[in-house]
N, C-alpha and C positions, 0 to 999 in steps of 0.2 A: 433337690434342694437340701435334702438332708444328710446325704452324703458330704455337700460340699461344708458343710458347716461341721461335721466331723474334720474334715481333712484341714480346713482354717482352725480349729481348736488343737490338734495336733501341731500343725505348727510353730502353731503361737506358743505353744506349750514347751517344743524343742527352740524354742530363741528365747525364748525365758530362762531356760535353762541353761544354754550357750552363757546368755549374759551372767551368770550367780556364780558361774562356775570360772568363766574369765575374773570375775569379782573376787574371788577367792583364790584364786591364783597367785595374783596380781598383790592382794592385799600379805598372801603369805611370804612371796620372793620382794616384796618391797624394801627397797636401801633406805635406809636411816641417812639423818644429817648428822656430822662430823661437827663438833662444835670447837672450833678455833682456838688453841692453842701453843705457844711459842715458849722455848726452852733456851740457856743459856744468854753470853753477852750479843747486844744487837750489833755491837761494832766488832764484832770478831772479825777476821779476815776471812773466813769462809762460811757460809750461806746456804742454807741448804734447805727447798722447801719440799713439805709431804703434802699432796693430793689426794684425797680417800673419799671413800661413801664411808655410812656405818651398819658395820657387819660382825658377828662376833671374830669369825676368822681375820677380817682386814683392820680390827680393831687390836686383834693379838698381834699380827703382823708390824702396825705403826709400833706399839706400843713396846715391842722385840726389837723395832730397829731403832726406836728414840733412846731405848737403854742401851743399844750398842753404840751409840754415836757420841751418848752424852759422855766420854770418856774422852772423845777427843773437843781442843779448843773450839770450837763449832758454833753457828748460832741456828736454830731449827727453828720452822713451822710448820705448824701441821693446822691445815683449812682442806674444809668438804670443795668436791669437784667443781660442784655449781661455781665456786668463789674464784675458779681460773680465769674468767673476762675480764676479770678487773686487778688482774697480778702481771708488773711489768717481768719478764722474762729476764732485763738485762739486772736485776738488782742480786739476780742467784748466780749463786757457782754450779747447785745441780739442782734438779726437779723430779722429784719419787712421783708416778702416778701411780696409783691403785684404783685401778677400777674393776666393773664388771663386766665378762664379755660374758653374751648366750648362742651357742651355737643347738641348731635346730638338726 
């Protein structure tokens, strides 16, 4: 009996720890929301929306390509990923996504 009650306290012990450590994981590689913003005339002729999480890199990245674009006649947005279900496709001429892949 008292063995077993060793071997159930171990356990419990390593999924407690499983979970703090998925918790911290999780909590440190977490993406930021991207808070919606549009640059230039709406009625330009050409359209161009950015799709991002927020990350320092993907934050430099939008922010490098909005400075390169804003030079031409252009109208940009930039909205977080989540916000693609409800962006009709045919209103753009192109669509940046930025996302994040994890390969295991």
């Amino acid at each position: 009996m008292k063995a077993l009650k060793i071997v159930l306290i171990v356990i419990g012990v390593l999924v407690v720890l499983i979970v703090v450590l998925f918790a911290v994981f999780w909590l440190i590689y977490k993406q930021g929301v991207v808070e919606p913003y549009a640059l230039g005339n709406p009625n330009a002729d050409t359209k161009v929306l950015i799709a991002s999480q927020g990350s320092d890199f993907k934050n430099t990245l939008v922010d490098s390509l909005t400075s390169r674009l804003a030079d031409e006649s252009m109208y940009m947005k930039v909205i977080d990923v989540t916000g693609l279900g409800e962006v009709n496709e045919n209103d753009w001429d192109a669509v940046v996504l930025i996302h994040t892949t994890e390969n295991w």
